[in-house]
Short mmCIF file of the C-alpha atoms (twelve columns), coordinates in Angstrom:
data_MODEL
# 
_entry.id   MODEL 
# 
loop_
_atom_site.group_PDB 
_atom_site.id 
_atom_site.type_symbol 
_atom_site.label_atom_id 
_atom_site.label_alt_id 
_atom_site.label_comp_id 
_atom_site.label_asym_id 
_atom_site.label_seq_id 
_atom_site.Cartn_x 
_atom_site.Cartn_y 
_atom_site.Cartn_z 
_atom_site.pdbx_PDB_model_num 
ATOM 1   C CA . UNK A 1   6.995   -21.256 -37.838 1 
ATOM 2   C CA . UNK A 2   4.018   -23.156 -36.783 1 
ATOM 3   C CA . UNK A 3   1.592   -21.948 -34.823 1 
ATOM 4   C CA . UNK A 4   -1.779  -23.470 -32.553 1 
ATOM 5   C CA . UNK A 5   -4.861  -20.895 -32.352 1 
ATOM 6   C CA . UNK A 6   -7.664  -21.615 -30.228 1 
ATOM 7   C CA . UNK A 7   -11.193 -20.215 -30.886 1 
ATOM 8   C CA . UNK A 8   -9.958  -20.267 -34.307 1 
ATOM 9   C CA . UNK A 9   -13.208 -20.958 -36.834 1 
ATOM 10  C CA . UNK A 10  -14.616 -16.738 -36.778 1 
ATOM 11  C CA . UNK A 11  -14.181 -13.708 -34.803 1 
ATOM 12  C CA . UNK A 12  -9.946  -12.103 -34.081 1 
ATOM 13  C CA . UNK A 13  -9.231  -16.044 -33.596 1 
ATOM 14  C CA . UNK A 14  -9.730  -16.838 -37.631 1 
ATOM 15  C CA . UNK A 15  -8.645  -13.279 -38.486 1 
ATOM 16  C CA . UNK A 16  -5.517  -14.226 -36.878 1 
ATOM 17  C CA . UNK A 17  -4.987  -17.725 -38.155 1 
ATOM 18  C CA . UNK A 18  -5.480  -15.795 -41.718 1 
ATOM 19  C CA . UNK A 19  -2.997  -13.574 -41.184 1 
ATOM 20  C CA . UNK A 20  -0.504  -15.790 -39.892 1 
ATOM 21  C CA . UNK A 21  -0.985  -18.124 -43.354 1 
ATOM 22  C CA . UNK A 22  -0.302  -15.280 -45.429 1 
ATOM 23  C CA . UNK A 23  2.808   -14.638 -43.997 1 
ATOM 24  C CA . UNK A 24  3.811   -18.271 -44.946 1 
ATOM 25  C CA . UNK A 25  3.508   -19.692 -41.152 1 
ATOM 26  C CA . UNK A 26  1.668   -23.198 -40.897 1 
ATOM 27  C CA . UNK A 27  -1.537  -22.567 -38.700 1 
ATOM 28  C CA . UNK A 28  -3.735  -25.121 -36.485 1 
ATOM 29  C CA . UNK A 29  -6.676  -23.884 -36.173 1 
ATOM 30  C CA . UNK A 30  -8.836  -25.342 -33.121 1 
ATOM 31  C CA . UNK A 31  -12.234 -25.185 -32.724 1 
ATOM 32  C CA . UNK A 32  -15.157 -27.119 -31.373 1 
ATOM 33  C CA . UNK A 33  -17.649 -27.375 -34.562 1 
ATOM 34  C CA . UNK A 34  -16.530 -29.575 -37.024 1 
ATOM 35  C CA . UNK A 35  -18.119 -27.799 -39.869 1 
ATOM 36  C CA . UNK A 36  -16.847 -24.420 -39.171 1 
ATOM 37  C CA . UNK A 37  -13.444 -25.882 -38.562 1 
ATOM 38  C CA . UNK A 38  -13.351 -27.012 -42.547 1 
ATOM 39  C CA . UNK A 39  -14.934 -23.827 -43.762 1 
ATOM 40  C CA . UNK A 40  -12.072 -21.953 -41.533 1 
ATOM 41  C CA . UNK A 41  -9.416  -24.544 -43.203 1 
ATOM 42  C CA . UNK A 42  -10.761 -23.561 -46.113 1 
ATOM 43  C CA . UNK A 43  -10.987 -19.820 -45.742 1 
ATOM 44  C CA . UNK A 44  -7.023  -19.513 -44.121 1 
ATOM 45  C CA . UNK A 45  -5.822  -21.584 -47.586 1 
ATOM 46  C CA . UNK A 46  -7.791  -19.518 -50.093 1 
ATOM 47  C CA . UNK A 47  -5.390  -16.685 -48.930 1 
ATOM 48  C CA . UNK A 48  -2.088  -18.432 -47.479 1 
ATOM 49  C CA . UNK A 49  1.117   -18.337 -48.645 1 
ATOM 50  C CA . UNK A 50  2.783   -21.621 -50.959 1 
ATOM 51  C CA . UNK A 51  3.149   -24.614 -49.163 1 
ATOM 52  C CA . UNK A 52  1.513   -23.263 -45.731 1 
ATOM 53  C CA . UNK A 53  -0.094  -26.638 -43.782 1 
ATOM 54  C CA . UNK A 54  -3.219  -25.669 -42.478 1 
ATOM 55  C CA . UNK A 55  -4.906  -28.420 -40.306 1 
ATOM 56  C CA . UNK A 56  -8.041  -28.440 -37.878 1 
ATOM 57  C CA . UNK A 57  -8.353  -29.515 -34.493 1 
ATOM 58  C CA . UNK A 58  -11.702 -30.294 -32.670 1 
ATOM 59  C CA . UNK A 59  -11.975 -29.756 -29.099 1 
ATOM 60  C CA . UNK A 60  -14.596 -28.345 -26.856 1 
ATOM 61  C CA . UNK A 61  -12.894 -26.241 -24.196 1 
ATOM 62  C CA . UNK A 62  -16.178 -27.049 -21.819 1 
ATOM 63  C CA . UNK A 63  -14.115 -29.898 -21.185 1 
ATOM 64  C CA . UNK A 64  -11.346 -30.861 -19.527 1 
ATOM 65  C CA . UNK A 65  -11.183 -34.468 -21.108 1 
ATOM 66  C CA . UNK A 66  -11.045 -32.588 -24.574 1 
ATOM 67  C CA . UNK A 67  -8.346  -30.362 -23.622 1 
ATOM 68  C CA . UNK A 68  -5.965  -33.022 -22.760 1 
ATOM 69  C CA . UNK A 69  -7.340  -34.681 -26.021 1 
ATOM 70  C CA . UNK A 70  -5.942  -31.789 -27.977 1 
ATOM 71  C CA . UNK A 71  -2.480  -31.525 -26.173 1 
ATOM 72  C CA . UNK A 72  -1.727  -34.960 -27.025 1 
ATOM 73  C CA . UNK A 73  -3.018  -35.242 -31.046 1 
ATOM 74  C CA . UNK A 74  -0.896  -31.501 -31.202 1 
ATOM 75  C CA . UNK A 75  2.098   -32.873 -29.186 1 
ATOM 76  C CA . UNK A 76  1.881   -35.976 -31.568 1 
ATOM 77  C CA . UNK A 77  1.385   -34.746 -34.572 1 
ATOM 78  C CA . UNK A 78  3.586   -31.939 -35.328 1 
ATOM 79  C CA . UNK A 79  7.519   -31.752 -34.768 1 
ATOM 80  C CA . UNK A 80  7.209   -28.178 -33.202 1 
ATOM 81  C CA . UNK A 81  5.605   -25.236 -31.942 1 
ATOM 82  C CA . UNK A 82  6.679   -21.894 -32.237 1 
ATOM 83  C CA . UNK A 83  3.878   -20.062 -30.868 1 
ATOM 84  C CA . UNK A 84  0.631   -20.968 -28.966 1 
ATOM 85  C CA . UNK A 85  -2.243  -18.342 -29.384 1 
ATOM 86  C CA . UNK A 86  -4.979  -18.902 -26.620 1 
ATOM 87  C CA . UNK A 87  -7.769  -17.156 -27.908 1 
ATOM 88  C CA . UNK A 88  -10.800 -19.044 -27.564 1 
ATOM 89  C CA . UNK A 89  -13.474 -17.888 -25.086 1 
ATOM 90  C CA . UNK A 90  -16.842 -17.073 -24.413 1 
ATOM 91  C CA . UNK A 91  -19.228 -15.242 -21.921 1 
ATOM 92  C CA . UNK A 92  -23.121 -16.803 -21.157 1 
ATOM 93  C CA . UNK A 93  -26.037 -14.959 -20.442 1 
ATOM 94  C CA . UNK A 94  -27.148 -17.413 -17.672 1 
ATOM 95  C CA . UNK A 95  -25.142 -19.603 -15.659 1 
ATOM 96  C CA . UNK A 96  -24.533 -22.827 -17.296 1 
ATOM 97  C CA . UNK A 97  -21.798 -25.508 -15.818 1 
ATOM 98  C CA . UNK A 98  -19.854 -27.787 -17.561 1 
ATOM 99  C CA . UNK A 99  -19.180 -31.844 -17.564 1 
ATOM 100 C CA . UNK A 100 -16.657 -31.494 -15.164 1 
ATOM 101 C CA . UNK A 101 -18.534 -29.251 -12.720 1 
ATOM 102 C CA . UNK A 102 -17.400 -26.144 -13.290 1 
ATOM 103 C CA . UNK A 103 -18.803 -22.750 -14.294 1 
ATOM 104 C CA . UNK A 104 -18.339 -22.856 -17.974 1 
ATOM 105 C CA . UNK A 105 -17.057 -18.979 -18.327 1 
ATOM 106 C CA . UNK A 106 -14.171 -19.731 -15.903 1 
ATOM 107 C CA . UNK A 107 -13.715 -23.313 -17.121 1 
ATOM 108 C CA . UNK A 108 -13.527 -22.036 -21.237 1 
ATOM 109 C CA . UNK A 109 -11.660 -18.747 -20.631 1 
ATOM 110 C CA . UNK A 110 -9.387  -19.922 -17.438 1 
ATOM 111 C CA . UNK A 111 -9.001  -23.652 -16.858 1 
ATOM 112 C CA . UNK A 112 -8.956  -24.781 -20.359 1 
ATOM 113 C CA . UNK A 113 -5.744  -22.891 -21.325 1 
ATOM 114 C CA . UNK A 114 -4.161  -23.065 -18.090 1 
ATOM 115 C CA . UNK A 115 -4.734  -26.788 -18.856 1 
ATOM 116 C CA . UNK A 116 -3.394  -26.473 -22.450 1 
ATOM 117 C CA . UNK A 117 -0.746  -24.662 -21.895 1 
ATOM 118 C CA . UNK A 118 0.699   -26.851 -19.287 1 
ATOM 119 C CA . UNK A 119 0.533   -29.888 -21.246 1 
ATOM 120 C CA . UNK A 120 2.177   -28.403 -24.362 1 
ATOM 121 C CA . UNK A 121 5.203   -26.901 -22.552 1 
ATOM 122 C CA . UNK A 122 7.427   -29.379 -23.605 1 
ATOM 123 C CA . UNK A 123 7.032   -29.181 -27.052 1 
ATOM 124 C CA . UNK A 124 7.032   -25.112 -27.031 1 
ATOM 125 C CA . UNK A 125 10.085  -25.602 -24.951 1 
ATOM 126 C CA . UNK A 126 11.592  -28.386 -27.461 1 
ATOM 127 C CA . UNK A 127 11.073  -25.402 -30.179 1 
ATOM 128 C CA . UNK A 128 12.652  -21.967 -29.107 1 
ATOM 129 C CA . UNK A 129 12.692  -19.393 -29.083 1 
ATOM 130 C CA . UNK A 130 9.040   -20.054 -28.639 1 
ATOM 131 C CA . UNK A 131 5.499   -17.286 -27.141 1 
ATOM 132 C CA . UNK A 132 2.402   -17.805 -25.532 1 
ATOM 133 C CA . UNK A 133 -0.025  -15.270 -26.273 1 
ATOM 134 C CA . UNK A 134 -3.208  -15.121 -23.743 1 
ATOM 135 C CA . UNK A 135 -5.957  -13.143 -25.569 1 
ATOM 136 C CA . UNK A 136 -7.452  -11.301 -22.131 1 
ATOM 137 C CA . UNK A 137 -9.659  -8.199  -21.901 1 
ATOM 138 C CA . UNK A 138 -10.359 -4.684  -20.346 1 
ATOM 139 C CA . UNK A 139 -12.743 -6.364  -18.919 1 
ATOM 140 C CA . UNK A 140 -10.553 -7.483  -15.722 1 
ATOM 141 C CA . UNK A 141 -11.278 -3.121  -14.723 1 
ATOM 142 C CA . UNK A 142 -12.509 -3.389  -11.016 1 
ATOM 143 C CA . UNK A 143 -12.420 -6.648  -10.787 1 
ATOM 144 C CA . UNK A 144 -10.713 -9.478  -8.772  1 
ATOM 145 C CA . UNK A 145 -11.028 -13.426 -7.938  1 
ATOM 146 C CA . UNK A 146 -13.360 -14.341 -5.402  1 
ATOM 147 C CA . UNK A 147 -12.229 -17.502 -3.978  1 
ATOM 148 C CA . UNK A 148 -14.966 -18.322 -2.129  1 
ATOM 149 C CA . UNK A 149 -17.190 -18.430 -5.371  1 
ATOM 150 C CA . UNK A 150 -14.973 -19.381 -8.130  1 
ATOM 151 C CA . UNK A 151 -18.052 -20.719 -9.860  1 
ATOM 152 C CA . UNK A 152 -20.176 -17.678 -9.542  1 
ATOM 153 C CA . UNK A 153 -23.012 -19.813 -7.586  1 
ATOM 154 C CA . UNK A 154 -24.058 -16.240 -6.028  1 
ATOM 155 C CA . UNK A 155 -25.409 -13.536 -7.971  1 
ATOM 156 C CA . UNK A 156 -24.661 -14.368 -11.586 1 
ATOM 157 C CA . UNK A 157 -23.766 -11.500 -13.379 1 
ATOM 158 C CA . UNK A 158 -21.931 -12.188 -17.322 1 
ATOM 159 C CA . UNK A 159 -19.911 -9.315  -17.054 1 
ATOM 160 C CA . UNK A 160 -18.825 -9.819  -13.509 1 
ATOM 161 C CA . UNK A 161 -17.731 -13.597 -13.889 1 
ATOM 162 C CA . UNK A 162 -16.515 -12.794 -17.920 1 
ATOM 163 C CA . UNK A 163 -14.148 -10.021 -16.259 1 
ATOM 164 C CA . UNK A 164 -12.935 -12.168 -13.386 1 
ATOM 165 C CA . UNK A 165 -11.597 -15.110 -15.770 1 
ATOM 166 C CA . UNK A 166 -9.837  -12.373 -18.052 1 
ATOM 167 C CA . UNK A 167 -8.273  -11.395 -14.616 1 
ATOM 168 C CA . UNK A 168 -7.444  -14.999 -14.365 1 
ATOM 169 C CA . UNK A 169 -6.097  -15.013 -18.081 1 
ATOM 170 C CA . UNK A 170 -3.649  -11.773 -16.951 1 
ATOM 171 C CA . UNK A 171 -2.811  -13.625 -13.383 1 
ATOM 172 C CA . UNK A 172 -1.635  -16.787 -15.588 1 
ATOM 173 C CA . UNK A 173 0.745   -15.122 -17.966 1 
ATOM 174 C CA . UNK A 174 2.536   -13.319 -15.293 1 
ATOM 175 C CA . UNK A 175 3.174   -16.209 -13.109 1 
ATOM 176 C CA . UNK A 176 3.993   -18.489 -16.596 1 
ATOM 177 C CA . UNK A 177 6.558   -15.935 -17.642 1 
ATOM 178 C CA . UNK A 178 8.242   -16.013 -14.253 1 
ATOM 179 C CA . UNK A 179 8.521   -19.665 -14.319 1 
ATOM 180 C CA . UNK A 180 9.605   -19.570 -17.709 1 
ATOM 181 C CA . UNK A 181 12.156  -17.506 -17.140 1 
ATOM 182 C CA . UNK A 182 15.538  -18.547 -19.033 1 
ATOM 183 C CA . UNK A 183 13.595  -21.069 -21.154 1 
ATOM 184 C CA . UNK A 184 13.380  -18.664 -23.836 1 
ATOM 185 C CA . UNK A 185 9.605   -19.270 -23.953 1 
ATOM 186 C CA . UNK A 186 7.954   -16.073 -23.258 1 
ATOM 187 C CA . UNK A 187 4.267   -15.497 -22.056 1 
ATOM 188 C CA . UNK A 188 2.024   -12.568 -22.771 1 
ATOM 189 C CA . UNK A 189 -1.183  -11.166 -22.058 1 
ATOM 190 C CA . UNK A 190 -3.086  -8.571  -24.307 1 
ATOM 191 C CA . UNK A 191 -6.331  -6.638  -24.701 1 
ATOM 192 C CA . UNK A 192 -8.324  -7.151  -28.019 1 
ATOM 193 C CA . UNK A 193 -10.489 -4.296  -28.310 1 
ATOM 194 C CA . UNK A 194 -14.353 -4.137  -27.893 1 
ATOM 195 C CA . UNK A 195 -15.324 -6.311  -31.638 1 
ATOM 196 C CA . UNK A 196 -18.669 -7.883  -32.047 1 
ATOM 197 C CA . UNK A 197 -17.773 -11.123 -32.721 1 
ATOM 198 C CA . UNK A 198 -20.387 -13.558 -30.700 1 
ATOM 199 C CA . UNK A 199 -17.306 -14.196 -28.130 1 
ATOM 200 C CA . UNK A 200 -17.988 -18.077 -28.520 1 
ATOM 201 C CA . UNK A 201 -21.876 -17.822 -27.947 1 
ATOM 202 C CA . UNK A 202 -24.256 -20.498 -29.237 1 
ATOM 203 C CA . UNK A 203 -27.018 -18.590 -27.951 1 
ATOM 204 C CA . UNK A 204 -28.680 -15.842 -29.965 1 
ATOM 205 C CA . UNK A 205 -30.004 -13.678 -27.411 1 
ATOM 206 C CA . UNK A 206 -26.355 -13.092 -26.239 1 
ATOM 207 C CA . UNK A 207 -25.023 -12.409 -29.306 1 
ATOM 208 C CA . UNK A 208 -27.701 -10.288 -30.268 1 
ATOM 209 C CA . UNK A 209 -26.589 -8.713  -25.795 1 
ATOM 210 C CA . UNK A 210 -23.292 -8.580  -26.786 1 
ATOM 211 C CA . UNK A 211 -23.308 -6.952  -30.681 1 
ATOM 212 C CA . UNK A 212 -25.584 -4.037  -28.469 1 
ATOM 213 C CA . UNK A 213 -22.949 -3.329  -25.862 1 
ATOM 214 C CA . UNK A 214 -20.464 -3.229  -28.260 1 
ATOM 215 C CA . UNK A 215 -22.263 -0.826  -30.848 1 
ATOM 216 C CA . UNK A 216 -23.200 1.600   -27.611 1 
ATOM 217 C CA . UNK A 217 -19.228 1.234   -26.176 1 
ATOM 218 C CA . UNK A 218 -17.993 1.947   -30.478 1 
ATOM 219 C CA . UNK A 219 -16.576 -1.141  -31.381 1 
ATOM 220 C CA . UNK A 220 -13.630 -2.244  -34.130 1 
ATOM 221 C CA . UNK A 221 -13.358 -4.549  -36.958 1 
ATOM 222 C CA . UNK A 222 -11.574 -8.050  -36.413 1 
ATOM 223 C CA . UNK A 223 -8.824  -7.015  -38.226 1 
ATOM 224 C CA . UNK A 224 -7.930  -4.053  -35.898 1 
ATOM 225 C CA . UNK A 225 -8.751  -6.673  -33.112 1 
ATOM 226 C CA . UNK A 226 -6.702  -9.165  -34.346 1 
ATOM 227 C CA . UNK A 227 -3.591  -7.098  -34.450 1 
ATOM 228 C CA . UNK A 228 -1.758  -7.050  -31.119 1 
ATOM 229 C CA . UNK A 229 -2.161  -11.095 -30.890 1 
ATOM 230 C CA . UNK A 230 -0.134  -10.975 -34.585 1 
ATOM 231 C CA . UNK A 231 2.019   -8.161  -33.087 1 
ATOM 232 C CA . UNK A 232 2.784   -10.450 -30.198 1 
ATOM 233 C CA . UNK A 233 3.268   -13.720 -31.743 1 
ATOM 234 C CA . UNK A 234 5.833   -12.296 -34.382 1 
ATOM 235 C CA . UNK A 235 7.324   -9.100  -33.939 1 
ATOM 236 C CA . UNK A 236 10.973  -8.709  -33.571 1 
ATOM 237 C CA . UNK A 237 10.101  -5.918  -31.487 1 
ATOM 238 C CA . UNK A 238 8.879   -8.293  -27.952 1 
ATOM 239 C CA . UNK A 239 11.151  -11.092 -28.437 1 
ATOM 240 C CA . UNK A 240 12.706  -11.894 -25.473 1 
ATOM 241 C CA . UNK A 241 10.127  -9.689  -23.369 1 
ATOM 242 C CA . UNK A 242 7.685   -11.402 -21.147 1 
ATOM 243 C CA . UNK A 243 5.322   -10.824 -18.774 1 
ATOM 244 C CA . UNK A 244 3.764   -7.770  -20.036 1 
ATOM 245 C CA . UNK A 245 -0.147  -6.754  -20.434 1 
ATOM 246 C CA . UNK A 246 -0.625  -4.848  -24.692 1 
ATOM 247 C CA . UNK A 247 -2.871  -2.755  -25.681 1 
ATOM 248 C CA . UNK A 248 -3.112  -2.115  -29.377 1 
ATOM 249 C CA . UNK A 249 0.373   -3.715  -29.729 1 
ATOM 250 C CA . UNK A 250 2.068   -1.660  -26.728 1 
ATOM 251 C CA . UNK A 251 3.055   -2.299  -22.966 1 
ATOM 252 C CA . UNK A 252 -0.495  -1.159  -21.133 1 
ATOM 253 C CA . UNK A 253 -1.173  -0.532  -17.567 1 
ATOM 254 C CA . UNK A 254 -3.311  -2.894  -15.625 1 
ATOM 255 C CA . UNK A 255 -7.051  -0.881  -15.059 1 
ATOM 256 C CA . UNK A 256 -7.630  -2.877  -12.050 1 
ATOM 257 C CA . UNK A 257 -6.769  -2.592  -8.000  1 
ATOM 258 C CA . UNK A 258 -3.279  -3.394  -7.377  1 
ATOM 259 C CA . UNK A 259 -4.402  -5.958  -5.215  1 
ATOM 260 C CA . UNK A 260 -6.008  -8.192  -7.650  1 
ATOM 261 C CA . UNK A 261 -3.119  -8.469  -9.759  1 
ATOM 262 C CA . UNK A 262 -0.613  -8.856  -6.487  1 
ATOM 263 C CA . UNK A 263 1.762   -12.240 -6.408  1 
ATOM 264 C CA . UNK A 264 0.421   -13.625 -3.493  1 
ATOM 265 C CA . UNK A 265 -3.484  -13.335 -5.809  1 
ATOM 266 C CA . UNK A 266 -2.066  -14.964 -8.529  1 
ATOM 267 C CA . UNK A 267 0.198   -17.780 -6.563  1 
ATOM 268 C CA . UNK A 268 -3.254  -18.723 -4.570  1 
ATOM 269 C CA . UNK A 269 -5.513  -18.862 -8.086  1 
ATOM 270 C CA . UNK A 270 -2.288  -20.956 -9.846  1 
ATOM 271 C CA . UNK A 271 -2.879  -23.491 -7.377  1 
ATOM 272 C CA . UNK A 272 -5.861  -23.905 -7.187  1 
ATOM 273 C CA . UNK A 273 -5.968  -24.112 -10.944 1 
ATOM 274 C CA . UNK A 274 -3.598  -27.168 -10.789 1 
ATOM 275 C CA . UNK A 275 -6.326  -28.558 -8.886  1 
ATOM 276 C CA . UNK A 276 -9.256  -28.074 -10.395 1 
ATOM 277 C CA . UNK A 277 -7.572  -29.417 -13.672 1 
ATOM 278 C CA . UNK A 278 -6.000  -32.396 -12.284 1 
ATOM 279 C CA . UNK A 279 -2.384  -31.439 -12.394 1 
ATOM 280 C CA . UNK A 280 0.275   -32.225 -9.634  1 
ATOM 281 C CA . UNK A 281 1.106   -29.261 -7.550  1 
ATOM 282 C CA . UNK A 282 4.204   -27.425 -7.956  1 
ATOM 283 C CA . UNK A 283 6.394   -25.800 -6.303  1 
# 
């Protein structure tokens, strides 16, 4: 089995790319710093089973340009893929925007794997049965998608606009797995756990935020963290099921209003993602 995990060079993503290897399935691990990406290469191999191919993929999800990048050296350069892990993700202090515009929370935690995941359905569907795993959050509690700020241009708050685009993350996989249905490609959405892992942050001040909230809220270890994506990306026990929202490797309620996480919500917030990525609207 091969298998693509983004926001793979530390944190639940490398923990899970490590994992994986040991079990004897052949791991890309993307991630946008080319020096961490070899130490990561070299970390998964020191542990992996014979004959696993490990391989690194650069990409900086800030940017749409780089996404598409990465969907076409992946589509390219493997024969399959059995599972696609989209894990990578981060949460800013301060408002920052990206090359293309665009807040870079929603951008990096939304658009990029709505992006990625669009452009590398053909190969997951060219390999089944094949998952998609979203990597979302309890952060989406109480929260829902403002569509008249998208971008968060009023009132900045990190947890406010990090919660909103792991709303976005749950909204995705439940309209992907009812497109998907009878493609035997399932889609599903989980909840980590609380782990002090940086969460993608180049800035020290909110890493230094973030490893406090998580000490006060009692954190877990990025194994623990990393074990519902595993659970989800190879367990005989959810093949075939799709859809679904896990917490610590079982079906979990939604924590949020049931009209965030209503059909019409995500149906609006699909399409506008094909927009805002550049992809021809469906129907």
């Amino acid at each position: 089995m091969r298998v693509l995990v983004t926001g793979a060079t530390g944190g639940i993503g490398l923990q899970t790319a490590k994992v994986l290897a040991q079990m004897g399935h052949s791991v890309l691990i993307h991630g946008r710093d080319q020096a961490r990406g070899k130490a990561a290469v070299k970390e998964v191999r020191a542990t992996a089973a014979a004959n696993v191919d490990v391989r690194f993929l650069q990409a900086d999800f800030a940017s749409l340009a780089q996404v598409r990048a990465l969907a076409a050296q992946v589509a390219a350069s493997v024969p399959r893929l059995d599972v696609l892990i989209n894990n990578a993700g981060c949460a800013n202090v301060s408002r920052r925007v990206t090359a293309d515009g665009y807040e870079t929370t929603f951008a990096v935690n939304h658009l990029a794997p709505f992006l990625l995941t669009h452009l590398l359905l053909d190969k997951l569907k060219q390999s089944v049965p094949a998952r998609i795993v979203n990597v979302a959050s309890r952060a989406h509690r109480d929260q829902e998608i403002d569509f008249d700020d998208l971008m968060s241009m009023r009132g900045y708050r990190v947890m406010r606009t990090y919660g909103r685009s792991k709303l976005a993350n749950i909204l995705f996989t439940r309209s992907l797995a009812k497109r998907l249905a009878g493609s035997n490609v399932t889609a599903n959405s989980l909840h980590p756990g609380l782990i002090a892992t940086g969460i993608g942050q180049t800035n020290a001040l909110a890493r230094l935020v973030w490893r406090l909230v998580v000490r006060v809220r009692g954190g877990i270890s990025v194994e623990e963290g990393a074990r519902t994506s595993l659970y989800l990306a190879t367990s005989p026990d959810v093949a075939g099921l799709s859809g679904g929202y896990y917490v610590r490797c079982r079906l979990a309620e939604l924590q949020t209003r049931p009209e965030a996480v209503s059909d019409a919500v995500a149906e609006r917030l699909w399409k506008v993602s094909e927009e805002l990525v550049g992809l021809p609207c469906s129907s």
